[in-house]
LUMRO-492650 format. One record per residue: x, y, z of N, C-alpha, C, O in turn; residue in three letters. Coordinates in Angstrom, 3 decimals, always signed. Example, Ala and Ser with C-alpha at 12.3 -4.5 7.8 and 13.67 -1.06 7.14 Angstrom:
+----------+----------+----------+----------+----------+----------+----------+----------+----------+----------+----------+----------+-----+
:    neast :   nnorth :      nup :   caeast :  canorth :     caup :    ceast :   cnorth :      cup :    oeast :   onorth :      oup : res :
+----------+----------+----------+----------+----------+----------+----------+----------+----------+----------+----------+----------+-----+
:  +13.190 :   -5.690 :   +7.800 :  +12.300 :   -4.500 :   +7.800 :  +13.200 :   -3.300 :   +7.800 :  +14.236 :   -3.319 :   +8.465 : ALA :
:  +12.850 :   -2.250 :   +7.080 :  +13.670 :   -1.060 :   +7.140 :  +12.900 :   +0.030 :   +7.870 :  +13.409 :   +1.138 :   +8.039 : SER :
+----------+----------+----------+----------+----------+----------+----------+----------+----------+----------+----------+----------+-----+
! end
This chain:
+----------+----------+----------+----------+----------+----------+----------+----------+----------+----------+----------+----------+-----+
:    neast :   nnorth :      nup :   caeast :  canorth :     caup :    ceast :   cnorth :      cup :    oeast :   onorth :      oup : res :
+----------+----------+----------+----------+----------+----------+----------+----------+----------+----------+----------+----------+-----+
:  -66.482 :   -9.174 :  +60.845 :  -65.890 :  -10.500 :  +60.695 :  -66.996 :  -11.504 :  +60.394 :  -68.139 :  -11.620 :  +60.834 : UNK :
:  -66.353 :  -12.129 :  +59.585 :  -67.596 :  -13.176 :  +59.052 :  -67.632 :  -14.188 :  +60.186 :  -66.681 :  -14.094 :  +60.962 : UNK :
:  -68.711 :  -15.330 :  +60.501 :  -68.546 :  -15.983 :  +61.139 :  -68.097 :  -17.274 :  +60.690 :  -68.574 :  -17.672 :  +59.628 : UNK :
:  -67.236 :  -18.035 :  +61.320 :  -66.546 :  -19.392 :  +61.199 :  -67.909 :  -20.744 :  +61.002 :  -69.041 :  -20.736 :  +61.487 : UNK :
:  -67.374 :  -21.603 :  +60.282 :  -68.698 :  -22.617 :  +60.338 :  -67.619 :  -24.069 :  +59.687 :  -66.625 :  -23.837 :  +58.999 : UNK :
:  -67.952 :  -25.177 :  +59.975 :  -67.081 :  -26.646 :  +59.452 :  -66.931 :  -26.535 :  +58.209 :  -66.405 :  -27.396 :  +57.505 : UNK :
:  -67.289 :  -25.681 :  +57.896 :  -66.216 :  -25.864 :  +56.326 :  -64.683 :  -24.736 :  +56.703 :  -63.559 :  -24.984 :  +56.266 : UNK :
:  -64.915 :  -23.920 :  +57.299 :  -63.452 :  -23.222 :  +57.389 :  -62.910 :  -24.269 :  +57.776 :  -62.026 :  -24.787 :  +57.093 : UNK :
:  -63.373 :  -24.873 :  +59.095 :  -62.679 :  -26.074 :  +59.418 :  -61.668 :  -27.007 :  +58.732 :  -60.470 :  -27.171 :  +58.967 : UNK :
:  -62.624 :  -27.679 :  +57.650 :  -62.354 :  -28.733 :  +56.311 :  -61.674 :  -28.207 :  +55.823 :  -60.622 :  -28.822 :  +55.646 : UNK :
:  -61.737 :  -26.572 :  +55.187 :  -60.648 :  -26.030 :  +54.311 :  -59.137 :  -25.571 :  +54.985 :  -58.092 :  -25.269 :  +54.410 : UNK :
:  -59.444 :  -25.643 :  +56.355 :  -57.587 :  -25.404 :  +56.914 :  -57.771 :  -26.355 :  +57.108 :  -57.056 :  -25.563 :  +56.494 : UNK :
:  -58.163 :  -28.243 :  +57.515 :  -57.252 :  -28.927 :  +57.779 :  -57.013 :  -29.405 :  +56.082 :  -55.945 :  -30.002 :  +55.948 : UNK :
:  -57.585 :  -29.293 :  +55.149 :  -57.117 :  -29.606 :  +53.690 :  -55.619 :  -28.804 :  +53.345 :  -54.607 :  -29.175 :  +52.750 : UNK :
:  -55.932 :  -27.767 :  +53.893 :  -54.735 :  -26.939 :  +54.001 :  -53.692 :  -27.864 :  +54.721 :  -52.893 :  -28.488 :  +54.023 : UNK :
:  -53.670 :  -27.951 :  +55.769 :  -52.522 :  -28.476 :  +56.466 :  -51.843 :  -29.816 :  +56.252 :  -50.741 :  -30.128 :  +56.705 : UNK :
:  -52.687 :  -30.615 :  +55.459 :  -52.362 :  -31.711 :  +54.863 :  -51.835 :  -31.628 :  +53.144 :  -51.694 :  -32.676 :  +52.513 : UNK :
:  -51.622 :  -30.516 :  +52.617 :  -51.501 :  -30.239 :  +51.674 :  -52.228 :  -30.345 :  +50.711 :  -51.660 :  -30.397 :  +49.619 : UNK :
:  -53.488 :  -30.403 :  +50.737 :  -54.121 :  -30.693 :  +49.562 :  -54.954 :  -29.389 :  +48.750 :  -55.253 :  -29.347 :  +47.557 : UNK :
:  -55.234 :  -28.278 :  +49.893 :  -55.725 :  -27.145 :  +49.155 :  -54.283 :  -26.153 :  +49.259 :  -53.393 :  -26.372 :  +50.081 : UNK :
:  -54.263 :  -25.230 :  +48.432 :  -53.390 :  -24.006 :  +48.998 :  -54.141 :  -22.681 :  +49.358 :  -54.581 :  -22.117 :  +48.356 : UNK :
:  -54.346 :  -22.172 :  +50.309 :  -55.493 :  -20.886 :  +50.702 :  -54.524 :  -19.809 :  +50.300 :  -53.302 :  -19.772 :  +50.443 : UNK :
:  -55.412 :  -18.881 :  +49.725 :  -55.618 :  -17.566 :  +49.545 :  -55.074 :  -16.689 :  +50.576 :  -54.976 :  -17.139 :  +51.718 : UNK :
:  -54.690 :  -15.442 :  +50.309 :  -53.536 :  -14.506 :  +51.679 :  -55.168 :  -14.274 :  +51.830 :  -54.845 :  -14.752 :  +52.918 : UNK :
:  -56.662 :  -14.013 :  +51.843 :  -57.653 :  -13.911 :  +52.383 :  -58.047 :  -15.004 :  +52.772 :  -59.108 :  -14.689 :  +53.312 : UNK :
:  -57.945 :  -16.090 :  +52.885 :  -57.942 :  -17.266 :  +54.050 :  -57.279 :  -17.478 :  +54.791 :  -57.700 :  -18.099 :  +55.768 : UNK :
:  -55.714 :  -17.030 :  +54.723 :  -54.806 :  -17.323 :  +55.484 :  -55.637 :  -16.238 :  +56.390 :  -56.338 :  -16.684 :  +57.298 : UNK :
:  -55.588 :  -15.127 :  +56.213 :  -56.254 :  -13.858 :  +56.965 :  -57.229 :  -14.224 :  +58.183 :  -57.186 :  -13.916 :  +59.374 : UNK :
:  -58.147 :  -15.016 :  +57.416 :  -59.467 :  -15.506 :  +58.161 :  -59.226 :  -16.996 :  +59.518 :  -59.540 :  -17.307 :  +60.667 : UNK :
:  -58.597 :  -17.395 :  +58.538 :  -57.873 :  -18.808 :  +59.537 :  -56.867 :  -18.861 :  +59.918 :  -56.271 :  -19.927 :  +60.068 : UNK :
:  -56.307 :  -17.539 :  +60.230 :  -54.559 :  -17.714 :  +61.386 :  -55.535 :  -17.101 :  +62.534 :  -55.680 :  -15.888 :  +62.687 : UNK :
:  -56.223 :  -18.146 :  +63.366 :  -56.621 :  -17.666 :  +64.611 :  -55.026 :  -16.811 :  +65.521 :  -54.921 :  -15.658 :  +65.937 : UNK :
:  -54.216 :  -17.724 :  +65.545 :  -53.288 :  -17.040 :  +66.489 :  -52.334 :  -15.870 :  +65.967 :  -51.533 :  -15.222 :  +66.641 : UNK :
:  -52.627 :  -15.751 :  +64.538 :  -51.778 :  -14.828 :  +64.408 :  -50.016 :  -14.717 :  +63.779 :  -49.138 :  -13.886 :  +63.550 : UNK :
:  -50.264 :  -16.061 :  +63.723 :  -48.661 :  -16.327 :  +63.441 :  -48.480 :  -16.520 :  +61.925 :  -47.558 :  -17.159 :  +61.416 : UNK :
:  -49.330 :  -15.980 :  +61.356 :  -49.298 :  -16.050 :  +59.836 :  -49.249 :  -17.875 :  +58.896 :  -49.096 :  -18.234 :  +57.728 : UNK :
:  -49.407 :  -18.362 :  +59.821 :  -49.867 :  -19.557 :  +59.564 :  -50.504 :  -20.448 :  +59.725 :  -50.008 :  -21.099 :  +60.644 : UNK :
:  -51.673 :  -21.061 :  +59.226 :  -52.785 :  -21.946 :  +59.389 :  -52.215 :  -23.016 :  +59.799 :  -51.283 :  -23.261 :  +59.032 : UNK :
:  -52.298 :  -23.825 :  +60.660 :  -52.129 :  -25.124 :  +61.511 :  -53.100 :  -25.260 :  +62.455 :  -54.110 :  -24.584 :  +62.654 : UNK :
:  -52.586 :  -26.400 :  +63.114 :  -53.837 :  -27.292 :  +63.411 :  -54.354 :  -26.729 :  +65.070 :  -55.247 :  -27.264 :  +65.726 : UNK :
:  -53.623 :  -25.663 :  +65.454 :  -53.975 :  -25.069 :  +66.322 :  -54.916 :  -24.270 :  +65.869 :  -56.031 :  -24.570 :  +66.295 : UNK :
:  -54.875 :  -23.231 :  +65.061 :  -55.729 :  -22.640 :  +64.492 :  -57.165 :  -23.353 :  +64.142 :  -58.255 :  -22.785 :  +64.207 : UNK :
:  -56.960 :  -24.582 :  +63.796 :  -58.315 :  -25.453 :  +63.265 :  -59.035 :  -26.156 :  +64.657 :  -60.248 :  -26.303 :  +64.811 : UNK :
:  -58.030 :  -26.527 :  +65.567 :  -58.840 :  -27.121 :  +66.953 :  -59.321 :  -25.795 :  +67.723 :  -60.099 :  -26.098 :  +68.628 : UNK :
:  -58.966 :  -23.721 :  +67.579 :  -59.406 :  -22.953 :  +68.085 :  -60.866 :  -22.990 :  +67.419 :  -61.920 :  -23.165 :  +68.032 : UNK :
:  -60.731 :  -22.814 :  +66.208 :  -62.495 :  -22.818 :  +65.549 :  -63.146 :  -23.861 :  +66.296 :  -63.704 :  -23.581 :  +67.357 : UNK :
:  -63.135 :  -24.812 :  +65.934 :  -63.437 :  -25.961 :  +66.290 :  -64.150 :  -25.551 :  +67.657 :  -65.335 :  -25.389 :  +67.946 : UNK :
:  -63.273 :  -25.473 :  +68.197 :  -63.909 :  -25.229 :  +70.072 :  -64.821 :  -24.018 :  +69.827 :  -65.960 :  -24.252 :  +70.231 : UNK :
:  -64.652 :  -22.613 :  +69.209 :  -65.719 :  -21.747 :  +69.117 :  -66.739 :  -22.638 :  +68.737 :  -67.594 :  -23.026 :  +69.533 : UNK :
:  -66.683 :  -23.022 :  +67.416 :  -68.073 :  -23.512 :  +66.664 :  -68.840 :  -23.674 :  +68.031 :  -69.617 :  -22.960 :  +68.665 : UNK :
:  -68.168 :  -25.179 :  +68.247 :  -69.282 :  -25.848 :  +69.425 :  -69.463 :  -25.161 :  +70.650 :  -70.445 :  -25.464 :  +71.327 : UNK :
:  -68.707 :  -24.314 :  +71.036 :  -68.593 :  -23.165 :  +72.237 :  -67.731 :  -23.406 :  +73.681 :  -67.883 :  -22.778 :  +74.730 : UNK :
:  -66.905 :  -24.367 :  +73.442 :  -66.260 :  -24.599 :  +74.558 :  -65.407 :  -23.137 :  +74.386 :  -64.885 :  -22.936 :  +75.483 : UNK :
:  -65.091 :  -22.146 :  +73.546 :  -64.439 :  -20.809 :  +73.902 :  -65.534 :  -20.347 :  +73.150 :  -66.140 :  -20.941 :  +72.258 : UNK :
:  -65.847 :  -18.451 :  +73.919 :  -66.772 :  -17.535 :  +73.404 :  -66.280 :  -16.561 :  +72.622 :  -67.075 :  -15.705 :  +72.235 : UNK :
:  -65.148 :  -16.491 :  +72.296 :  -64.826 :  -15.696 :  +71.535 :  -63.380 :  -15.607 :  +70.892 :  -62.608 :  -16.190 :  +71.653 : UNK :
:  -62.665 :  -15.067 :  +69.705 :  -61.403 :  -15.786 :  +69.145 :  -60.725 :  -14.821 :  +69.306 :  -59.533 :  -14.846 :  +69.000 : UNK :
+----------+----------+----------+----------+----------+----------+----------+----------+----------+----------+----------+----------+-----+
! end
């Protein structure tokens, strides 16, 4: 697994605001939870890895 960094970030919340459309290999990378869809849960889980308030996704 590659590691996450503020641009995955930037590119799912661009996502969620409609302005990019991601790839079924981004969706892949950025559905932290699994639910086959990038939202903003998914973007505040990175988020907290990056900086480390969680150790692992």
């Amino acid at each position: 697994m590659n590691p996450l960094s503020l641009t995955d970030i930037i590119v799912a919340n661009k996502a969620i605001l409609g302005q990019k459309t991601l790839t079924a290999e981004q969706v892949k990378a950025l559905d932290i939870d699994g639910n086959n869809i990038v939202d903003a849960t998914d973007s505040l889980t990175i988020m907290k890895y990056i900086v480390g308030l969680i150790e692992s996704l």
